[in-house]
C-alpha positions as a printed Julia matrix, in Angstrom:
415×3 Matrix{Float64}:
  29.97  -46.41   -79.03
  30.74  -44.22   -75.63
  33.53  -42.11   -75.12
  33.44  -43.54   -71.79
  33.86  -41.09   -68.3
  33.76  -44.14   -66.42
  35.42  -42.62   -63.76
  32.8   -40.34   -62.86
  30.87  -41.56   -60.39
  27.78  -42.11   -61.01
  27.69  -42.21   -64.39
  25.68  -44.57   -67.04
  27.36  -47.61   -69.37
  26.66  -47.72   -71.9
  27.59  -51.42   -73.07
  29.73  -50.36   -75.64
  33.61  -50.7    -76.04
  34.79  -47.06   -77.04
  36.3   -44.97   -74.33
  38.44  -42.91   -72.58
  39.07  -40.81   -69.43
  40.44  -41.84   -65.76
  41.75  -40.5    -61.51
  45.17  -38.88   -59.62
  49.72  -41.86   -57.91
  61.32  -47.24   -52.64
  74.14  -52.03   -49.82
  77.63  -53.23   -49.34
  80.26  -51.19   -48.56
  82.35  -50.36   -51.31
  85.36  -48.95   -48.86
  85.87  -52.21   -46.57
  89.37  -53.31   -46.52
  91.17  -56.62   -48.25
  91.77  -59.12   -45.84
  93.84  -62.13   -46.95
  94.93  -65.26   -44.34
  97.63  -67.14   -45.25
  98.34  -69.76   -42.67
 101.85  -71.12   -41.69
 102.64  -74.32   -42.45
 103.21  -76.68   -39.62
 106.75  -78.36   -38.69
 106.52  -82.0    -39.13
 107.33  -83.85   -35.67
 110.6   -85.26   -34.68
 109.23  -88.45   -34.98
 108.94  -88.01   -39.19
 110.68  -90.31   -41.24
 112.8   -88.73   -44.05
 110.31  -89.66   -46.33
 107.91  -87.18   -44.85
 110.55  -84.16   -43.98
 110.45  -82.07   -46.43
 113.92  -80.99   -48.01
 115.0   -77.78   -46.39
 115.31  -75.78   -50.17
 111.62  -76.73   -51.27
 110.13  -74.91   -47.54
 112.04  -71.96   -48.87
 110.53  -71.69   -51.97
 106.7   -72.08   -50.79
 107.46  -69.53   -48.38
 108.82  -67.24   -51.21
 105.3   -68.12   -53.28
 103.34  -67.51   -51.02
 104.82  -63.92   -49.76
 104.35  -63.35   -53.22
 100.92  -64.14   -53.42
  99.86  -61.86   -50.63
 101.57  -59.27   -52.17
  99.62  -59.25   -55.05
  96.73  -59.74   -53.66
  96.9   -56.44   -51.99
  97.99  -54.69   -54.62
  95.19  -55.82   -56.73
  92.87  -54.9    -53.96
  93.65  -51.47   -53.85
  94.58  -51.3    -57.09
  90.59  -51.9    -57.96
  89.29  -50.06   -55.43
  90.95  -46.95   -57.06
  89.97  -47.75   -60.43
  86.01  -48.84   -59.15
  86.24  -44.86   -57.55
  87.84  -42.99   -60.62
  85.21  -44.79   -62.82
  82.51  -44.33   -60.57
  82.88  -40.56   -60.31
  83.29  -40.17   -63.52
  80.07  -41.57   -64.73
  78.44  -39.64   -62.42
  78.04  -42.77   -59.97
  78.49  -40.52   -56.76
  80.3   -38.15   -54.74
  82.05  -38.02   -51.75
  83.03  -35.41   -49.55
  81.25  -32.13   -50.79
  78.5   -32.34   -53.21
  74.87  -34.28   -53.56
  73.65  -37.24   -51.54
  74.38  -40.88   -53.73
  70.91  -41.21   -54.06
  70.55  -37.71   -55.28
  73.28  -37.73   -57.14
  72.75  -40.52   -58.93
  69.22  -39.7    -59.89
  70.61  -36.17   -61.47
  73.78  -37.05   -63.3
  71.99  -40.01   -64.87
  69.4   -37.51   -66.48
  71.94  -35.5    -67.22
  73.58  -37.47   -69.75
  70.4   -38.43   -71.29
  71.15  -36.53   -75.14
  68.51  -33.84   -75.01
  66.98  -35.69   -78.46
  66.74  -39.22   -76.64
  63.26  -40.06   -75.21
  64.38  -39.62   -71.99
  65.52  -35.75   -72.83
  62.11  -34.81   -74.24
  60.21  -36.38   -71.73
  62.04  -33.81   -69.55
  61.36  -31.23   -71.59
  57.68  -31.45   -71.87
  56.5   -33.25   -68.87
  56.37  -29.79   -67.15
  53.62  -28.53   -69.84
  51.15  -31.36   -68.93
  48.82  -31.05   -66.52
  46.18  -33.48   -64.48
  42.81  -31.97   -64.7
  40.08  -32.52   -61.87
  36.55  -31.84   -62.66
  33.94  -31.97   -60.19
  29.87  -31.26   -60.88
  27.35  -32.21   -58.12
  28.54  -35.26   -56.35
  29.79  -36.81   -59.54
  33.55  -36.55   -59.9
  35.94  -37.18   -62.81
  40.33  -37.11   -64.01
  41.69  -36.7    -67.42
  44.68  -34.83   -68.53
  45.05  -32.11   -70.68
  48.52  -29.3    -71.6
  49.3   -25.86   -71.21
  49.16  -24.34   -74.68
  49.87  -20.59   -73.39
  51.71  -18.93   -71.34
  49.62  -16.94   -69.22
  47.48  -20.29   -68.63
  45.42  -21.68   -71.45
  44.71  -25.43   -71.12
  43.63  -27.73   -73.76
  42.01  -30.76   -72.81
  38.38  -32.6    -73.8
  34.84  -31.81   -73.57
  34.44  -35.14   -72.07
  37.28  -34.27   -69.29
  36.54  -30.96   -68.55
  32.92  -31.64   -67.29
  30.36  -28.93   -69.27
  29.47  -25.67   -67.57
  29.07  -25.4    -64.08
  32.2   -27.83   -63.51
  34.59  -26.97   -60.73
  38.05  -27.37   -62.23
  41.64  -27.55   -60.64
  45.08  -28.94   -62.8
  48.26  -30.78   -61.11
  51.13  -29.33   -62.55
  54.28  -32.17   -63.16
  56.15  -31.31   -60.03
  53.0   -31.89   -57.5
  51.55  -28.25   -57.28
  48.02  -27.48   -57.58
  45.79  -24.58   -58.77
  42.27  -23.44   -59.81
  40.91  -23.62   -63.32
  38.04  -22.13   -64.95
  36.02  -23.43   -68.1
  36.6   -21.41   -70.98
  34.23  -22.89   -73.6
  33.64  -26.73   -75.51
  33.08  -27.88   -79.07
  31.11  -31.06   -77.51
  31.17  -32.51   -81.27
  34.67  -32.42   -81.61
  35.32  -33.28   -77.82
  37.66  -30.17   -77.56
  37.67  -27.64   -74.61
  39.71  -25.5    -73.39
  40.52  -23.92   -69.35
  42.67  -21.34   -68.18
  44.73  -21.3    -64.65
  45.11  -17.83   -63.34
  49.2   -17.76   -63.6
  51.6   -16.32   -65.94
  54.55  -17.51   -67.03
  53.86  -21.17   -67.75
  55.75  -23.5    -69.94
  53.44  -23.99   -73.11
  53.84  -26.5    -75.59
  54.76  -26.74   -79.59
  52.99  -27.76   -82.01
  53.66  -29.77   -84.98
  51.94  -30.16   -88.17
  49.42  -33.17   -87.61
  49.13  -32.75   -91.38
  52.71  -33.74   -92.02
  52.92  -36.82   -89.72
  53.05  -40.35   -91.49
  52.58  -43.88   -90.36
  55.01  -45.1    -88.24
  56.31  -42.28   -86.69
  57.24  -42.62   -83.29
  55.04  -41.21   -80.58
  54.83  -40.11   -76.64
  51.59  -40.5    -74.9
  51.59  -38.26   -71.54
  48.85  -38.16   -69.2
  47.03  -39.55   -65.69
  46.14  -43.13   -66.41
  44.23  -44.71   -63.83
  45.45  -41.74   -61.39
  49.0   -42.31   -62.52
  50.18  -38.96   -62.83
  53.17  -38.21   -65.27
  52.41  -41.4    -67.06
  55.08  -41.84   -70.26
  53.87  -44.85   -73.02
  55.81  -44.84   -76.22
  54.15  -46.34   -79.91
  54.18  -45.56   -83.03
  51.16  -44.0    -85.43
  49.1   -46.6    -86.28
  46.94  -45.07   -88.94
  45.89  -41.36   -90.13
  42.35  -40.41   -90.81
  40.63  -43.23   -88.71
  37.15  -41.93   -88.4
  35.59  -43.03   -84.8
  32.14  -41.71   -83.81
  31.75  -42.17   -79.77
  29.68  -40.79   -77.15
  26.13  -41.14   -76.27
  23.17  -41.29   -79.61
  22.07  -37.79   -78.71
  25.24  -36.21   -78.04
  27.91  -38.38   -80.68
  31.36  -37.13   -81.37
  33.47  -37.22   -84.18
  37.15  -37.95   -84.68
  39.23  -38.36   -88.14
  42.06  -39.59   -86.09
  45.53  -40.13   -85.56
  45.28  -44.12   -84.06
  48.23  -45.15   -82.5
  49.68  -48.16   -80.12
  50.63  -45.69   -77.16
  49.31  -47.31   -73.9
  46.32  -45.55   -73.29
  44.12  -45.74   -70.77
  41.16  -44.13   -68.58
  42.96  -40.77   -67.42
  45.0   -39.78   -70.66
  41.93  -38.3    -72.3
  43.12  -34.86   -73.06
  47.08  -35.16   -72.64
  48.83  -34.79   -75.09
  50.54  -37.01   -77.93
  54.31  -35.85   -78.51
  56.62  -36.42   -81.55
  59.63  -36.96   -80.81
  60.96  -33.2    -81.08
  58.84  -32.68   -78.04
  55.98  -31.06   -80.19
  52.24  -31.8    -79.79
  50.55  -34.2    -82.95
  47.16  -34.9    -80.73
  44.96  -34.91   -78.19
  44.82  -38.64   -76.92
  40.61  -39.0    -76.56
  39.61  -42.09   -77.03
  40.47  -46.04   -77.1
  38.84  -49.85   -78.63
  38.67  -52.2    -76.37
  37.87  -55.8    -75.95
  35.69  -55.17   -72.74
  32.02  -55.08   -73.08
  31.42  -52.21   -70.49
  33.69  -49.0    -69.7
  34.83  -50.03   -66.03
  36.88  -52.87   -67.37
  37.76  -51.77   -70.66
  41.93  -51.62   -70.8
  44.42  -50.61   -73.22
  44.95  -53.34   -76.65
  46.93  -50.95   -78.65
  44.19  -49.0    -80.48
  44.06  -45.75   -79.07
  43.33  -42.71   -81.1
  43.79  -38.67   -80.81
  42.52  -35.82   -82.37
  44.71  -33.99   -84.89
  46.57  -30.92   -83.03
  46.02  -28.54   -86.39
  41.89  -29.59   -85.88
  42.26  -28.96   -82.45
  44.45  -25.87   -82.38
  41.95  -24.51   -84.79
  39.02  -25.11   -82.84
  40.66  -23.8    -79.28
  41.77  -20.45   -81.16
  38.29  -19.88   -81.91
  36.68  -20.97   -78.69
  39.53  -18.05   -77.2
  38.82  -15.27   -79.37
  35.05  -15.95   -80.65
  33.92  -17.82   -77.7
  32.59  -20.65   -79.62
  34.13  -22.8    -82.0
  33.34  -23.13   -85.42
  31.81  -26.57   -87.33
  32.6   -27.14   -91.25
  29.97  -28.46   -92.82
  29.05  -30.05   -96.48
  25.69  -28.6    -97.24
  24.2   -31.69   -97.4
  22.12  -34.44   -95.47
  22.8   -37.83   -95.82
  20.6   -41.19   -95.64
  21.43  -42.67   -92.16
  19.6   -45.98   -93.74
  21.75  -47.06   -97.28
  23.01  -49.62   -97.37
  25.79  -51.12   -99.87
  28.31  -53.83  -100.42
  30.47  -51.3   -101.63
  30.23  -48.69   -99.07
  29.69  -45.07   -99.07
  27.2   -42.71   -98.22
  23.88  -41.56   -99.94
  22.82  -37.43  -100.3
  19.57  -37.19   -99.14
  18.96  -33.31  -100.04
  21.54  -30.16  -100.88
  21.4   -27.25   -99.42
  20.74  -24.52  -101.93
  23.95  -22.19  -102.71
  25.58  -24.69   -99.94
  29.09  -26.47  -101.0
  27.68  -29.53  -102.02
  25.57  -27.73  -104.81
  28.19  -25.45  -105.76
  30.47  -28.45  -106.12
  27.74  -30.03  -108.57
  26.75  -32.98  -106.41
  22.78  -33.98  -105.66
  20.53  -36.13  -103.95
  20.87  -39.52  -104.71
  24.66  -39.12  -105.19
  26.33  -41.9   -103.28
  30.14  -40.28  -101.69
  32.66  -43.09  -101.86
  36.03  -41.4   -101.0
  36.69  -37.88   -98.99
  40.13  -36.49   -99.47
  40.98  -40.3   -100.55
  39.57  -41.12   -97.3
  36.93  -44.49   -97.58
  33.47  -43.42   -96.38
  31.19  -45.98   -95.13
  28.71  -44.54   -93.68
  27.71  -40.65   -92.17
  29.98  -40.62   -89.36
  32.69  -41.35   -91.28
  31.89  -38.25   -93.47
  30.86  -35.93   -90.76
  34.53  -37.1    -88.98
  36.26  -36.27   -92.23
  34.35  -33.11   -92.83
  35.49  -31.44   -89.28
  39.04  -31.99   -90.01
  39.48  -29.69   -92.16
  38.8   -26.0    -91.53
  36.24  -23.8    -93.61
  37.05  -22.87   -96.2
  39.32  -25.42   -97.43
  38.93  -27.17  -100.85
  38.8   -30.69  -100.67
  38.65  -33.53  -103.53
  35.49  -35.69  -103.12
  34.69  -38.87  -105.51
  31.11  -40.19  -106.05
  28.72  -42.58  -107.82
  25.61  -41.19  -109.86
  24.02  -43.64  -111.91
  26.74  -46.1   -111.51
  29.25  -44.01  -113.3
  32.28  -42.87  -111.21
  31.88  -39.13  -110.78
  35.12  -36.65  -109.07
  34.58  -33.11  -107.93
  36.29  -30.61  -105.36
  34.26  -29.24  -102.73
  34.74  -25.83  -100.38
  33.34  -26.78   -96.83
  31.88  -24.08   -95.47
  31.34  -22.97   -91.77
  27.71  -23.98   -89.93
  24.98  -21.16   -89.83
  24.89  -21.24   -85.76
């Protein structure tokens, strides 16, 4: 599995169909008068017999009809050209005289009626938070997305999009502008990173509680796919807790993730995945697809983001500490067992580590995490980073072949 970059030039494929990342994207006229013809009718020649003279009292009557008839045709006429105007102007349709262009016009009063809990009114409300991130190292190039999270200019974004030290950076805000950005720090296993743009005063996001969304929810995916700036896909969550392990052998990352049916593409990595109170669930990172190499690999409706309370976490830390930091188990696992029904052999405990305290040991096979399936150490180590240290989590295991349930207290890496 690869998270992907194909859009940096230069880079390697990996042959694998996990990925992410991506680069930056115009009548009648409604006042022309009524015209009706009527035509006279013709007096029969002299030459007629009575049969084909027309009696002198029938002439009068057509002529009465038809006077008629052009009457109200005009009157209906005008009489729906002044109701096409009132209820044009009324539904915000267009002005005339003083006031905005039609085209103008049109384009504001029909946002304006949008309810400000409709899609349409939170896409307006947080489409000026997101950003489209450029990152630049050497000749090789890359686009992703990524959101303000602060006001005075804290980004949040991936490792993967913002390019690793060195990097030159610069965002697109929403409404075209541009600016500089500088690399704060990564947590390359978690594929979080965060940037900050020199300004104050920027429109920062909310965040929800990732903890507290559910399966099928409805959910916003912003971002830059395939250059398209100010990209809005709509889905619902797909599944909680998906673990995903991507990247390169030496260098994997982990996600226990939010998977969702948002179109997502090369260039969302790092926006932003909205509920629909305009509040941040995830950072959209990575996608499956049916392609066997990154350049062609396309949206199927299996996208996946990393929890905003993991990522939140992690960015805090990288801000204040400078580095983020990892939860851990206390144990190593056996990257070779094997088993029909799944899970994940301890190949050693660390001594006074969680694991140990928790009364596990080697040879102890970890079925469930949390109630999370584990089938195999990525799963676990995705799991495992969720949750901050410190937090007490319910494990089951097998020892012996007897069914064996603990509670654990992940701890926080020695580095």
């Amino acid at each position: 599995m690869t998270d992907g970059s194909p859009w940096r030039r230069g880079a390697g494929q990996s042959g694998e169909v996990w990925w992410s990342d991506g680069i930056s994207d115009p009548w009648r006229n409604p006042q022309a008068a009524t015209v009706v013809y009527a035509p006279v009718p013709a007096e029969p020649p002299e030459s007629a017999t009575p049969l084909e003279r027309p009696p002198a009292e029938p002439r009068k009557g057509i002529g009465l009809v038809l006077m008629v008839s052009v009457i109200t045709a005009l009157l209906a006429g005008a009489l729906g050209g002044t109701l096409g105007y009132v209820f044009a102007v009324r539904s915000g349709g267009g002005t005339l005289g003083g006031g905005s262009a039609l085209g103008e016009g049109s384009a504001n009063g029909g946002l304006g009626q949008r309810p400000p809990d409709s899609i349409a009114g939170v896409v307006k409300k947080v489409l000026p938070s997101v950003v489209t991130i450029r990152a630049r190292v050497g000749s090789n190039g890359s686009l992703g997305s990524g959101f303000i999270v602060s006001n005075d200019g804290y980004v949040l974004t991936n490792d993967h999009v913002a390019g690793g030290p060195g990097s030159q950076l610069s965002v697109t805000f929403a409404d075209g502008r541009t600016a500089d950005a500088k690399l704060v720090g990564t947590e390359p296993e978690s594929d979080v990173a965060v940037i900050k743009i020199e300004q104050s005063n920027l429109p920062a996001v909310e965040f929800a509680d990732s903890d507290s969304v559910q399966v099928g929810d409805p959910v916003l995916a912003i971002g830059a796919p395939l250059a398209l700036s100010n990209t809005v896909t709509y889905g619902i969550v797909s599944a909680l807790d998906r673990p995903v392990v991507a990247g390169e052998a030496s260098s994997p990352r982990y996600y226990a993730a939010i998977q969702t049916d948002a179109a997502v593409n090369q260039g969302n990595s790092g926006g932003p995945l909205f509920d629909l109170n305009g509040r941040v669930v995830g950072i959209n990172s990575v996608i499956k697809s049916l392609a066997s190499d990154e350049e062609t690999a396309g949206n199927v409706g299996l996208a996946f983001a990393i929890p905003i309370n993991q990522a939140k976490r992690q960015a805090q830390d990288i801000i204040e500490r400078g580095k983020a930091r990892r939860t851990v188990l206390g144990a190593t696992t056996d990257p070779n067992y094997r088993s029909a029904n799944g899970g994940v052999k301890i190949n050693s405990v660390a001594a006074g580590g969680p694991a140990e305290q928790a009364g596990m040991r080697a040879g102890d096979v970890i079925t469930r995490f949390n109630d999370d399936a584990v089938e195999d150490p990525g799963d676990l180590v995705a799991l495992i980073r969720k949750y901050a240290p410190g937090s007490v989590v319910p494990v089951t295991y097998q020892r012996d072949g007897s069914e064996q349930k603990t509670s654990v207290t992940l701890a926080q890496d020695a580095n």
